[in-house]
C-alpha positions, -999 to +999 in steps of 0.1 A: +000+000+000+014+032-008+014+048+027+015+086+014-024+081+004-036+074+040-014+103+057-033+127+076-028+159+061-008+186+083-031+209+101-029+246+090-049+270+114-040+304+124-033+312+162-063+309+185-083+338+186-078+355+225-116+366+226-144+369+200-135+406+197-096+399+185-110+374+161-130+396+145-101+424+144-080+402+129-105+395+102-108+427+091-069+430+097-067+405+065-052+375+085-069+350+070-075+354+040-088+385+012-100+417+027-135+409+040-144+447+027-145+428-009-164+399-002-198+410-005-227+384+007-249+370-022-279+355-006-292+357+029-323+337+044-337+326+073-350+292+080-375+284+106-386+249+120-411+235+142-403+199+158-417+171+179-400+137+172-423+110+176-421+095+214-412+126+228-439+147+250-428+178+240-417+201+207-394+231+200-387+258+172-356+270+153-349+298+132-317+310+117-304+334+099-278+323+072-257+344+045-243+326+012-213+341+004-198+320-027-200+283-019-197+290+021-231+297+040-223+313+075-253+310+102-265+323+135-299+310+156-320+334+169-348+331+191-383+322+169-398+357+156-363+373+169-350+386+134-370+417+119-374+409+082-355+441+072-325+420+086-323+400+058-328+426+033-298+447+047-276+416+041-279+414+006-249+426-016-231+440+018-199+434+026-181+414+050-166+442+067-198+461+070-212+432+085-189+429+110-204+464+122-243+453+120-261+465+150-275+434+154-253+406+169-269+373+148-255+390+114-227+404+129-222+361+140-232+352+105-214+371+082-177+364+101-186+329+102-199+331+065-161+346+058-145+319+080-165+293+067-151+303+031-113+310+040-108+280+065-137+253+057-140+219+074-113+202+062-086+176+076-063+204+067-077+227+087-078+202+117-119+187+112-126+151+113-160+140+093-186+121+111-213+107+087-251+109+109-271+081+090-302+086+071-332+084+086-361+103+109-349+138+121-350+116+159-327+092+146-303+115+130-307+139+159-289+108+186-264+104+161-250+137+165-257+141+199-232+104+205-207+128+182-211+159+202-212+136+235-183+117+224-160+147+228-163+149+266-134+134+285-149+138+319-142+112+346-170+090+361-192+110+386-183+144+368-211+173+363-217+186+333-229+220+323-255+214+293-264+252+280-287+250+254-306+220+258-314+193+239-330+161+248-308+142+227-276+154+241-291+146+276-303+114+267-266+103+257-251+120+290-277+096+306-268+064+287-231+073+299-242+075+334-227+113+332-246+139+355-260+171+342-274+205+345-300+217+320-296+255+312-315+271+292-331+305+284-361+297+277-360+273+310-392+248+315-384+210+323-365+182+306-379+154+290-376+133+323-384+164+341-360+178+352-359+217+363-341+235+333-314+264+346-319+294+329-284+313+342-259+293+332-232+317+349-246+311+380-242+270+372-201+273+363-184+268+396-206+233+407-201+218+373-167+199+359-172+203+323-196+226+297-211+213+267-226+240+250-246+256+224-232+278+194-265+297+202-242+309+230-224+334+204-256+348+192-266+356+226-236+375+238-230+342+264-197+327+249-174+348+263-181+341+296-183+306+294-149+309+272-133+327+298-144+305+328-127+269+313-097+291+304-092+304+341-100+273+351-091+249+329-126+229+324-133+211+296-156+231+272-174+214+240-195+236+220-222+215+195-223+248+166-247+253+137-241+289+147-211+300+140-197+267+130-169+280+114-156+304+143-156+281+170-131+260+159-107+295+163-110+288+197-095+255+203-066+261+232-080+297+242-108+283+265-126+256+237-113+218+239-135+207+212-158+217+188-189+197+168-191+218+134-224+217+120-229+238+090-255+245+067-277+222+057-286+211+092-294+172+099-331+186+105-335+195+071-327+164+050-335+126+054-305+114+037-274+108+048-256+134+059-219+147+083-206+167+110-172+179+118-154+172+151-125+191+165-101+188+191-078+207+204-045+194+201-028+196+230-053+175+245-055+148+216-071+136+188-109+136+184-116+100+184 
């Protein structure tokens, strides 16, 4: 067998990003790649869903915004009925860099990781690792990311874990591991076993071992916090992203240990077969 075929390729990432702010600056500072003031953003949508997989008592809703520039679509959740219409409009044939500057944080989210998403896309080379999801019901698909996403948690036995964003899927795995959790969520309500759900995660931090969270977390001006927490303390942090799929891998060693990239088209969208993109940050090993 000739070995060069089956060689990993050598990882080529910039620096991690110190906070979501330097990121950004050093977009616009022409790090990575062409001057985001001449990339100009084709096509923005938004994409709203309504859910209740069969066996489960309750439902939920998703809507979020996403920007096509060239073949890369960059995306941000927002909560439903969030997102004034004009928002999309004002998208259209803007520039990166103007973006960047929206008053509203989901576009300001979608267009850098639109841009990232473009320059640096889920690729070996740029440190991903595919994970096909099977085809099937959205339930079915939905437990095969969450044992993705869940699989990127090296916690010991009997350690908590910070869920923030939840999702009965990911719970359900943390369960079938015999992991602990604490549901946080904005919205708050119960779990599907009925459990009370948090709805300040901040407050949760210092009684929990590890975070999982959601990418929603960069839409809602959360992530920095929660960035800044593992760093000081050095606690495992694994972010599951639709939103902002394509940033949160900049962040691996500055706070993130690993990341479960998502991008657009989302496994809720399509029956057929479909994959994800795990990261790890390498000082702590390979994603498995």
């Amino acid at each position: 067998m000739n070995r060069a075929l089956t060689r990993t390729p050598a990882v080529t990432t910039p620096a991690p990003a110190a906070s979501y702010d330097d990121l950004v600056t050093r977009v616009l500072d022409g790090e990575f790649g062409p001057d985001p003031r001449t990339r100009r953003i084709a096509v923005a949508f938004s994409t709203r869903q309504a859910v209740r997989h069969e066996g489960r008592s309750g439902g939920y809703r998703n809507e979020v915004l996403s920007l096509r520039l060239d073949a890369a679509v960059g995306s941000c959740a927002v909560e439903p009925g969030a997102l004034p219409d004009a928002a999309v409009e004002d998208c259209v044939g803007a520039d990166i860099a103007r973006l960047l500057e929206h008053p509203l944080r989901p576009v300001r989210v979608a267009a850098l990781d639109a841009y990232l998403m473009q320059v640096l896309p889920h690729t070996p080379a740029h440190g991903a690792r595919p994970w096909s999801l099977p085809a099937g019901s959205s339930l079915r698909k939905s437990r095969a990311r969450a044992r993705a996403v869940t699989g990127l948690l090296d916690t010991p036995p009997g350690a908590r874990v910070l869920v923030v964003g939840v999702v009965n899927s990911l719970l359900e795995a943390l369960r079938t591991r015999g992991m602990s959790y604490v549901p946080c969520d904005l919205k708050g309500g119960t779990t599907e076993w009925g459990e009370a759900v948090r709805t300040d995660a901040l407050a949760e931090l210092e009684r929990c071992d590890a975070v999982l969270a959601s990418g929603m977390t960069l839409g809602n001006g959360s992530f920095e916090p929660l960035r800044d927490h593992a760093l000081r303390h050095n606690k495992p942090l694994v972010m599951f992203a639709q939103t902002g799929s394509a940033v949160l891998p900049r962040f691996l060693g500055s706070g993130v240990s690993a990341v479960c990239a998502e991008p657009y088209p989302f496994f809720w969208l399509d029956g057929g077969p479909g994959s994800i993109h795990r990261y790890r940050d390498r000082a702590s090993g390979a994603a498995r």
